[in-house]
BATORZA-407806 format. One line per 8 residues: number of its first residue (from 1); their letters; for each residue x, y, z of C-alpha. Coordinates in Angstrom, 1 decimal, always signed. Layout:
residues N
NUM> a> X,Y,Z ~ ...
This chain:
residues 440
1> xxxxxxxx> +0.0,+0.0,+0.0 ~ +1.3,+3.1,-0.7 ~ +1.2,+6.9,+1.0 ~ -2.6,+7.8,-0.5 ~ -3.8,+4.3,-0.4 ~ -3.1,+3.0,+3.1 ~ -5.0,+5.0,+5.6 ~ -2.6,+4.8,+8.8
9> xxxxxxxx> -0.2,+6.7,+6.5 ~ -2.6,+8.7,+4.7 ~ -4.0,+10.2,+8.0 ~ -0.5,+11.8,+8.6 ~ -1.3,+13.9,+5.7 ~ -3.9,+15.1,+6.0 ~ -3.5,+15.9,+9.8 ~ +0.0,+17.4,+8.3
17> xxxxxxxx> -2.0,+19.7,+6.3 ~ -4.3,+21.2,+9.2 ~ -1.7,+21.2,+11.5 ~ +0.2,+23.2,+8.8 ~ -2.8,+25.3,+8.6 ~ -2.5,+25.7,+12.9 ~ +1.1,+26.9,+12.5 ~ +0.4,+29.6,+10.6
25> xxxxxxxx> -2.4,+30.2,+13.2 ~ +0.5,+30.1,+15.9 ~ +2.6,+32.8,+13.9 ~ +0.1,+35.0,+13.1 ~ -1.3,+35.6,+16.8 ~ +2.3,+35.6,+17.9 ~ +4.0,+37.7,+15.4 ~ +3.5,+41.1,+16.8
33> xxxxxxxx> +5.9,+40.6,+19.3 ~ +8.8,+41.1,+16.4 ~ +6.4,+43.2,+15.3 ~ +6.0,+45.3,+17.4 ~ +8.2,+48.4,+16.9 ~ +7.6,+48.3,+13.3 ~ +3.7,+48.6,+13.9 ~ +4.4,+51.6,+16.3
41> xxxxxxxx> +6.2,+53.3,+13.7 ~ +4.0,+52.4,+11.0 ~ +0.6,+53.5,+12.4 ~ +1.9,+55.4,+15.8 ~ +0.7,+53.6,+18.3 ~ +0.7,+53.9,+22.0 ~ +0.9,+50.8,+24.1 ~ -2.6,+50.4,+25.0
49> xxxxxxxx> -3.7,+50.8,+21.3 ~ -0.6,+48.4,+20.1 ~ -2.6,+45.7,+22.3 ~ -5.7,+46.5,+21.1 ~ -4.7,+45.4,+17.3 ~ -3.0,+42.6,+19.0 ~ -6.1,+41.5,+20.5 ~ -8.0,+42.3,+17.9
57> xxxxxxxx> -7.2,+38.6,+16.4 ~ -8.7,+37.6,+19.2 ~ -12.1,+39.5,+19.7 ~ -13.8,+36.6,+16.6 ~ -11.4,+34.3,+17.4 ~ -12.6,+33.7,+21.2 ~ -16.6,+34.3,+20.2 ~ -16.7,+31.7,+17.6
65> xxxxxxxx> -15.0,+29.1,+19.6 ~ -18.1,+27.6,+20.8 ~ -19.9,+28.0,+16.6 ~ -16.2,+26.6,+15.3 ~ -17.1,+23.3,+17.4 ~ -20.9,+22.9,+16.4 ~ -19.9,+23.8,+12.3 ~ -17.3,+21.1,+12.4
73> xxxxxxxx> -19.0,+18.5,+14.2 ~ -22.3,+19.5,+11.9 ~ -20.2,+19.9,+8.3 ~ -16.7,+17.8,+9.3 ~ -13.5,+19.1,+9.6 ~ -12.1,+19.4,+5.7 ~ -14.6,+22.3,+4.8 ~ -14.5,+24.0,+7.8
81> xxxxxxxx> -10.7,+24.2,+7.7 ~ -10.0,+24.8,+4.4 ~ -12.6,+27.9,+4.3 ~ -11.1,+29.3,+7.7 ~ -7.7,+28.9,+6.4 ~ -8.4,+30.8,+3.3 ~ -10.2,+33.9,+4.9 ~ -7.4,+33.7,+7.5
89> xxxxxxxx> -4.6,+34.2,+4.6 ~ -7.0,+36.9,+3.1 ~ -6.7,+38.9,+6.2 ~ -3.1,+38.5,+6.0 ~ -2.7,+40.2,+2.9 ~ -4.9,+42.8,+3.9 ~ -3.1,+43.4,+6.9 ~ +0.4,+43.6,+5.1
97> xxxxxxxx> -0.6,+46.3,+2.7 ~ -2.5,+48.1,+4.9 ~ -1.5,+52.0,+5.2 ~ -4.0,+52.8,+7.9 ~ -4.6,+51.7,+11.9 ~ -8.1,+50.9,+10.9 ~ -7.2,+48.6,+8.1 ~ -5.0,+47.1,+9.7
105> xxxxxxxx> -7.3,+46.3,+12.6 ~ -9.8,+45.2,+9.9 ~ -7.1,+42.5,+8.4 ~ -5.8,+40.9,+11.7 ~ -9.6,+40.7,+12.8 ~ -10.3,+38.8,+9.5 ~ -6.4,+37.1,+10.2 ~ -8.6,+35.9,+13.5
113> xxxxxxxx> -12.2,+35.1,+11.9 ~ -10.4,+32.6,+10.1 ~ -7.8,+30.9,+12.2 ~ -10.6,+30.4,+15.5 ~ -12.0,+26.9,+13.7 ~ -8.4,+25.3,+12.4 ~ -7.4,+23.7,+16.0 ~ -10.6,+22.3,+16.6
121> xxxxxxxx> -10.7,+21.4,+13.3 ~ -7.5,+19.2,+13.7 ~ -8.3,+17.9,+17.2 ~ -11.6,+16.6,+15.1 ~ -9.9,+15.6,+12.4 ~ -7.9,+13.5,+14.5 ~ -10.9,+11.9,+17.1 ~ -11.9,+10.2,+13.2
129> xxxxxxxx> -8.6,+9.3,+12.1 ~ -7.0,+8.1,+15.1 ~ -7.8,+5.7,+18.4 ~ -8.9,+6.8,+21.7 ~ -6.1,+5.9,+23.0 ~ -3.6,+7.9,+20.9 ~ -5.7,+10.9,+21.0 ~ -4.3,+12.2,+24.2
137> xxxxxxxx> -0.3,+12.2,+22.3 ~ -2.0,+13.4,+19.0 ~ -3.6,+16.7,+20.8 ~ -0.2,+17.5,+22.5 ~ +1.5,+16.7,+19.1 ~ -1.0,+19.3,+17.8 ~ -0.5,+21.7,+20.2 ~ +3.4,+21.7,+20.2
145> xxxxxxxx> +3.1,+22.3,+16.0 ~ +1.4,+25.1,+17.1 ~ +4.0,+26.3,+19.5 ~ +6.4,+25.9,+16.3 ~ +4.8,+28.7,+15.3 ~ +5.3,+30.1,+17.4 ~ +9.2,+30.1,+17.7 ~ +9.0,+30.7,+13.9
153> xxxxxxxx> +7.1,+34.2,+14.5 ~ +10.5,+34.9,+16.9 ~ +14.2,+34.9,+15.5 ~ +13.0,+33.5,+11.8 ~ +10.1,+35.7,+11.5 ~ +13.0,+38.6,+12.9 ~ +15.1,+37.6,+10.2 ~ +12.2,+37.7,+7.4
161> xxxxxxxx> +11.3,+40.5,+8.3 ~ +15.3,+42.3,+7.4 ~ +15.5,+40.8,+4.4 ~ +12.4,+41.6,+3.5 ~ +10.3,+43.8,+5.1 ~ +7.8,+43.0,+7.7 ~ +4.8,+43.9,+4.8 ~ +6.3,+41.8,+2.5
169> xxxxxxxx> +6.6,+38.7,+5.0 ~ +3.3,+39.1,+6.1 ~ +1.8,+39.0,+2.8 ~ +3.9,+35.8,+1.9 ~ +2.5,+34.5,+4.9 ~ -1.2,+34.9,+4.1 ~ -0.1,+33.8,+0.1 ~ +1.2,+30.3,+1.7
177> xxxxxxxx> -2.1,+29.8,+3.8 ~ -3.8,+30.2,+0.7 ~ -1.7,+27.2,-0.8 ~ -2.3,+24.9,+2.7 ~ -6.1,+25.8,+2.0 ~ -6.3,+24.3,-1.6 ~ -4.6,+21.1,-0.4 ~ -6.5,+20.9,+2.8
185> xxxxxxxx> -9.6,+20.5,+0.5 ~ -7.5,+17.6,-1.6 ~ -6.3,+16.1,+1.1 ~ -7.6,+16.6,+4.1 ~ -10.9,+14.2,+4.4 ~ -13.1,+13.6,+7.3 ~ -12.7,+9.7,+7.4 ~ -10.7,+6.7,+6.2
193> xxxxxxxx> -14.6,+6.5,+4.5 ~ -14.6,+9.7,+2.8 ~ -11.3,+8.8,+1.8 ~ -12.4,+5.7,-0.1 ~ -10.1,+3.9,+2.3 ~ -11.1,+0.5,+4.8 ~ -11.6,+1.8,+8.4 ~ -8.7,+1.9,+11.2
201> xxxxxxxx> -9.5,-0.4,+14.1 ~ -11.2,+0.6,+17.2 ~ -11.7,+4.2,+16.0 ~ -15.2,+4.9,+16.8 ~ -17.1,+5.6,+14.1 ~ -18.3,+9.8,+13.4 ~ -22.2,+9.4,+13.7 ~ -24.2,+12.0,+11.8
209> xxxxxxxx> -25.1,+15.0,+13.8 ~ -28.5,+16.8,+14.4 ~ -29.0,+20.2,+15.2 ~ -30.8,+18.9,+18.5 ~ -28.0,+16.9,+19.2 ~ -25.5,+19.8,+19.1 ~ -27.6,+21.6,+21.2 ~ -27.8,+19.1,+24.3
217> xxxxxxxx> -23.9,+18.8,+23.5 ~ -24.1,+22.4,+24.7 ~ -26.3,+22.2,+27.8 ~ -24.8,+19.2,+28.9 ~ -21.1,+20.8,+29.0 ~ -22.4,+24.4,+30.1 ~ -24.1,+22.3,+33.3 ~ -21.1,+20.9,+34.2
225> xxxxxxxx> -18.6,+22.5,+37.0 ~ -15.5,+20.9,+35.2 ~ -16.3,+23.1,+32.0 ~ -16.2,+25.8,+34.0 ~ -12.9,+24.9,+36.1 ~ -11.4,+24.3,+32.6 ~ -12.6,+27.5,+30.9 ~ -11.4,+29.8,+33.7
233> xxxxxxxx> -7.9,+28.4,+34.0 ~ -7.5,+28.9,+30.3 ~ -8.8,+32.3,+30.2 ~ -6.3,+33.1,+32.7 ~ -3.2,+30.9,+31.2 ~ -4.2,+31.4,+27.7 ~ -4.7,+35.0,+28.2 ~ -1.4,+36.1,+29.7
241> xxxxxxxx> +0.5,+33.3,+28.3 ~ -0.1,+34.9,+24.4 ~ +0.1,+38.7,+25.4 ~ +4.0,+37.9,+27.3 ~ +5.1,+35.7,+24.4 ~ +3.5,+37.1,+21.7 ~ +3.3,+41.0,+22.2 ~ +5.1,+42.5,+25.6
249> xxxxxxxx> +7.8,+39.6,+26.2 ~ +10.6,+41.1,+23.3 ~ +9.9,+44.7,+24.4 ~ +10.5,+43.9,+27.8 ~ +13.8,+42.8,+27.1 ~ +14.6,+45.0,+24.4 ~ +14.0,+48.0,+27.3 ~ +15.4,+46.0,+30.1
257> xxxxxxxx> +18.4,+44.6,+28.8 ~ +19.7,+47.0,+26.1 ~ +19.6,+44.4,+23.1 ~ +17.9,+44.3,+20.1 ~ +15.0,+42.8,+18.9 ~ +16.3,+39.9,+17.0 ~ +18.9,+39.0,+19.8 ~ +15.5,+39.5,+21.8
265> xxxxxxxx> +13.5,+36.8,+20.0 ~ +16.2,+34.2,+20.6 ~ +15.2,+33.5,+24.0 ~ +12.0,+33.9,+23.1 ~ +12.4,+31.0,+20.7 ~ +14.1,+28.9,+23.6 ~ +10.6,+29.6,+25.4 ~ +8.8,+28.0,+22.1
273> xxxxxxxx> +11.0,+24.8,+21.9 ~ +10.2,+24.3,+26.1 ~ +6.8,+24.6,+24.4 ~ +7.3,+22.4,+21.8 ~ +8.4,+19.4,+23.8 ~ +6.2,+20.0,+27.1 ~ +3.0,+19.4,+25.1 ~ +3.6,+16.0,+23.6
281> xxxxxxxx> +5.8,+15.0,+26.6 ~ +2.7,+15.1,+28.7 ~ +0.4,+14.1,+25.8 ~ +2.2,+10.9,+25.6 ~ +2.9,+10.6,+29.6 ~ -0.8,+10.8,+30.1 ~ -2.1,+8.3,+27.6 ~ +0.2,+6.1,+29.4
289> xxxxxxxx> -0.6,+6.8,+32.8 ~ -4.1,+7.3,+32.4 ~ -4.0,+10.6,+34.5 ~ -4.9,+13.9,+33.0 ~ -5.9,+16.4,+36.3 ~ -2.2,+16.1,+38.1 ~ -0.2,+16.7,+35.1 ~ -2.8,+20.0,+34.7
297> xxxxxxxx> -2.2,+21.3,+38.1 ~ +1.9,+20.8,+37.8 ~ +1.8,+23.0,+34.0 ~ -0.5,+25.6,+36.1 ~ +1.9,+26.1,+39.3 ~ +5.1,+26.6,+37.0 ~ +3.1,+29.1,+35.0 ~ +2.9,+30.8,+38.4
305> xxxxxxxx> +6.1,+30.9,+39.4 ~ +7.6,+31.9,+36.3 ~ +6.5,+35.2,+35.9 ~ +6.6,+35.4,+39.7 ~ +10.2,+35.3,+39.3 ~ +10.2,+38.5,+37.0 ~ +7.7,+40.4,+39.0 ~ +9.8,+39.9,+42.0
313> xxxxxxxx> +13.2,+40.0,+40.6 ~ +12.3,+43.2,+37.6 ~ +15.2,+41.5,+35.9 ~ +17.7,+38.4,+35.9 ~ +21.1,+37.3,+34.0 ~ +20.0,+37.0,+30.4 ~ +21.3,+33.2,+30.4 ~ +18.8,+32.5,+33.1
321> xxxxxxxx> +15.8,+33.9,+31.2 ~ +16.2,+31.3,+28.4 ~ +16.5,+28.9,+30.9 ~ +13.3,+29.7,+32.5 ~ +11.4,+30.2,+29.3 ~ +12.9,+27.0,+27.9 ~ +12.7,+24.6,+31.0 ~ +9.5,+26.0,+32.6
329> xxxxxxxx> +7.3,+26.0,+29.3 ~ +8.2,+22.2,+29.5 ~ +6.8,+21.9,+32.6 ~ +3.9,+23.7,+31.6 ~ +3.1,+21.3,+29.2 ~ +0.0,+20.0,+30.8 ~ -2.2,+22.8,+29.6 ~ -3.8,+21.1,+25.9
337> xxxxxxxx> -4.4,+18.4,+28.4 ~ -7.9,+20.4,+29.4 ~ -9.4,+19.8,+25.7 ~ -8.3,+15.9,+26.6 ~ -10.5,+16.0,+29.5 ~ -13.4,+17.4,+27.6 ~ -13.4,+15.0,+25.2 ~ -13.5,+12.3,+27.5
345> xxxxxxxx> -16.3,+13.9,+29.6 ~ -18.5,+13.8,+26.4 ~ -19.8,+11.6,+23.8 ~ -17.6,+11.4,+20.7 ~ -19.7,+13.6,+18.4 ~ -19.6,+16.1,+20.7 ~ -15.7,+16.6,+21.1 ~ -15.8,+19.3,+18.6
353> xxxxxxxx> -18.6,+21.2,+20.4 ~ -17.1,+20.8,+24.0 ~ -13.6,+21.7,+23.0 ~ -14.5,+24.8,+21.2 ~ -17.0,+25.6,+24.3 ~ -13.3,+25.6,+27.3 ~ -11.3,+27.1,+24.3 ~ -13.4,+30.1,+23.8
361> xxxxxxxx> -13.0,+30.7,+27.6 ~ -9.3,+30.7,+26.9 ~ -9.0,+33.1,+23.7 ~ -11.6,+35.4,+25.6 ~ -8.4,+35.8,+27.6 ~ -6.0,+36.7,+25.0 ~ -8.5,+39.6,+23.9 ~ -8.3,+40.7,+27.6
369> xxxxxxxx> -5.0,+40.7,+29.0 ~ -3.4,+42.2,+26.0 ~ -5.1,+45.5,+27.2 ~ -4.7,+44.9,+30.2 ~ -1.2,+45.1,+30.5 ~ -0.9,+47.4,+28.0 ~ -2.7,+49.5,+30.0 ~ -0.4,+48.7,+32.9
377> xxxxxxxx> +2.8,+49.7,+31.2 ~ +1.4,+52.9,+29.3 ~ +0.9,+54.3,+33.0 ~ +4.3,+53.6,+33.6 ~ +5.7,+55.2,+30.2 ~ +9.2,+57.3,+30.9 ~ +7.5,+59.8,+28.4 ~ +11.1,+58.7,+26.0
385> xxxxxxxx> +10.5,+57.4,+22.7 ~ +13.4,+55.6,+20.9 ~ +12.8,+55.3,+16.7 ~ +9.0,+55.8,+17.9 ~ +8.6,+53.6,+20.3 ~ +7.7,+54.2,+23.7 ~ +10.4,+53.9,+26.9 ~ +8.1,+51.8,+29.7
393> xxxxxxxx> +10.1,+51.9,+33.3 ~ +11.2,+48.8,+35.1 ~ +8.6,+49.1,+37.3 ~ +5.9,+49.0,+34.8 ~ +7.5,+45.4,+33.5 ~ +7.2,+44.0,+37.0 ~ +3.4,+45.2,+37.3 ~ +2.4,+43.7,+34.5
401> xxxxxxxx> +4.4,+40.7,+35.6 ~ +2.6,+40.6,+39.1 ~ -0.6,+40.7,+37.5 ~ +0.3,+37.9,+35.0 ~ +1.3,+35.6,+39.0 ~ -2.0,+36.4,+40.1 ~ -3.7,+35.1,+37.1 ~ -1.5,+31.8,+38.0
409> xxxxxxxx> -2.6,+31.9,+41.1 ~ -6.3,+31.8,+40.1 ~ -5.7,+29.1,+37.0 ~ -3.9,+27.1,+39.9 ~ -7.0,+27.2,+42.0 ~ -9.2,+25.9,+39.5 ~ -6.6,+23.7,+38.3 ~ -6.8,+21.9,+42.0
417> xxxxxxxx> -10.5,+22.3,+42.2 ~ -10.6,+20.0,+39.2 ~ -8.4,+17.4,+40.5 ~ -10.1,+17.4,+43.8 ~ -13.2,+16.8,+41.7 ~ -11.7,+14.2,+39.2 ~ -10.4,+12.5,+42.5 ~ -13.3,+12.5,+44.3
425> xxxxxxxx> -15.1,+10.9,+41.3 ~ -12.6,+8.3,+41.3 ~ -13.0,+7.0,+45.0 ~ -16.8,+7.2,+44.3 ~ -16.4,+4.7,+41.3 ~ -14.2,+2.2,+43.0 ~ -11.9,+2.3,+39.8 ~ -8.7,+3.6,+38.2
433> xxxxxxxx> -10.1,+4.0,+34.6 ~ -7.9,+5.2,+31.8 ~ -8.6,+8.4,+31.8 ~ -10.6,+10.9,+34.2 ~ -14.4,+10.4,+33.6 ~ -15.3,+10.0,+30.0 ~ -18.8,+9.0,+29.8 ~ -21.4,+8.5,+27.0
């Protein structure tokens, strides 16, 4: 059998495709951290209104979450993603030639519109292509992709955007995501069945969906205090985690240390491979262990402490940044383990639905914070501008850093409350299952 014709091979290609689609996702949300002095020149911006077209990617990306679950489970993963990625590369373009603030808010809003169904998308794509028991290693795998692009939008994005020109990345960008799109829709079927191939053993099989069904999905996962717990850790680790990494985290050290942005985006980028191996490290820990709630709580007290060591300290030997951005994003790993757990707590034509439903809750977040600390610094502006870019003190930095430990603190709390609750559950069954709860 060959690549097209046998279909434990040919699910690596189409997942490859969305997950392509995701990194681009990644990059995008990310990039205006190397961005970021460019923008201010381009459309003078102060910090709060810098976050605000960051987190404009955000605003449609967070509310249609919960619609990006019900349209894939309704319509399957293939169309969904290939027409996302497409308006997502559209608002690429349009953000790279844009001459105006208000276009450019326009194009990174569209940039968002498209990108908030391609992660669900995958995670579907995967429930149909892969078994229950791999799907635990396959999100994490997911995820860290994603956090490749991350590290692409820091020293390689950097170094695009010198040789040529941040508009002229940007547009290549969105002209590549077109590309991903076409073959997505090639490519990138809903089952070994659409495929035209035999069915892979023991994965359950997609049932059709009804609009009723969709809606019980939703009142079933809304009822529940574990969707909840989820959501609110996410908003709070999601939220801060994307405004630090992708928007105030190569400022900061730009300001702090005296160093440019692409020496900046290095340890940035040794942040992003911490993330890259944390996510399937656990992924594949947890599918072996049959545990998801502990390895939650660990990623959500290092997330704590890490930017508790920046609010306390203002600043630390450059060498030890990296190695707190590299060795605590591995440890922070846990996180994608959440849209596990909701799988698991739902019937499997409702993973779409439920994953989207905790995942809004966290991109809510990254529309928030970016504001937020924005805000934060901007009342802490020197009043210098160097090549058009505001001067924030050090003690503006640590603010915004103690803000980001008590949003740690709070995701930690939920993060307990759900293992007390996944715990409790446990002792009332009598039984170690597999993994924490999953019921039809």
């Amino acid at each position: 059998m060959n690549l097209l014709s046998d279909p434990y091979k040919r699910r690596w290609l189409g997942w490859g495709l969305l997950v392509s689609a995701f990194f681009l996702v990644s990059l995008h949300r990310t990039s205006t951290a190397v961005l970021s002095e460019q923008l201010m020149q381009a459309f003078d911006t102060s910090a709060t209104s810098l976050g605000l077209l960051h987190s404009s990617f955000f605003y449609l990306y967070a509310l249609l979450q919960v619609p990006a679950g019900l349209l894939t489970d309704r319509f399957g993963a293939r169309a969904i993603a290939a027409t996302g990625t497409g308006l997502m590369s559209a608002g690429a373009i349009a953000f790279g030639v844009a001459t105006t603030y208000a276009v450019a808010f326009l194009g990174r809003l569209c940039v968002g519109f498209g990108a908030s169904v391609l992660f669900i998308a995958a995670l579907r794509y995967c429930a149909n292509w892969y078994r229950p028991d791999e799907f635990g290693t396959m999100t994490g795998v997911t995820f860290t992709v994603g956090i490749f692009g991350g590290l692409a939008a820091t020293t390689p994005l950097a170094v695009a955007i010198s040789a040529f020109g941040w508009r002229g990345t940007v547009v290549g960008l969105g002209l590549a995501g077109l590309v991903i799109a076409a073959g997505v829709v090639l490519l990138s079927q809903d089952t070994p069945e659409a495929a035209g191939l035999e069915p892979i053993q023991n994965v359950p099989d997609r049932p059709d969906v009804t609009v009723s069904d969709l809606k019980r999905y939703v009142k079933n996962a809304v009822s529940e205090a574990e969707t909840w717990l989820l959501g609110v850790m996410l908003f709070f680790m999601t939220g801060v985690g994307i405004t630090i990494f992708g928007l105030w985290g190569i400022p900061y050290l730009v300001q702090s240390y005296g160093i440019s942005v692409t020496e900046a985006s290095v340890y940035l980028l040794a942040g992003n491979v911490g993330g890259m191996i944390g996510p399937t490290l656990f992924g594949w820990l947890s599918d072996k262990v049959g545990r998801r709630a502990e390895f939650i709580v660990l990623s959500a007290v290092m997330f704590m402490l890490t930017w508790g060591v920046f609010a306390v300290f203002g600043s630390i030997p450059l060498l030890l940044v990296g190695a707190v951005f590299l060795f605590s994003r591995v440890l922070r790993g846990g996180i994608p383990l959440a849209y596990t757990v909701m799988k698991e707590r739902h019937p499997e034509a409702a993973s779409g639905t439920v994953i989207g439903l905790v995942n809004s809750m966290g991109w809510l977040g990254a529309a928030v914070f970016p504001v937020v600390l924005g805000a934060a610094l901007d009342a802490y502006w020197t009043g210098e501008m160097v090549n058009g870019t505001r001067v924030y003190s050090a003690l503006g930095y640590r603010i915004a850093f103690a803000i980001a430990v008590a949003a740690g603190l709070l995701a930690t709390l939920c993060a307990l409350l759900l293992y007390l609750r996944v715990r409790k559950q446990r002792t009332a069954d009598g039984v170690e299952p597999a993994a924490e709860s999953p019921t039809d």
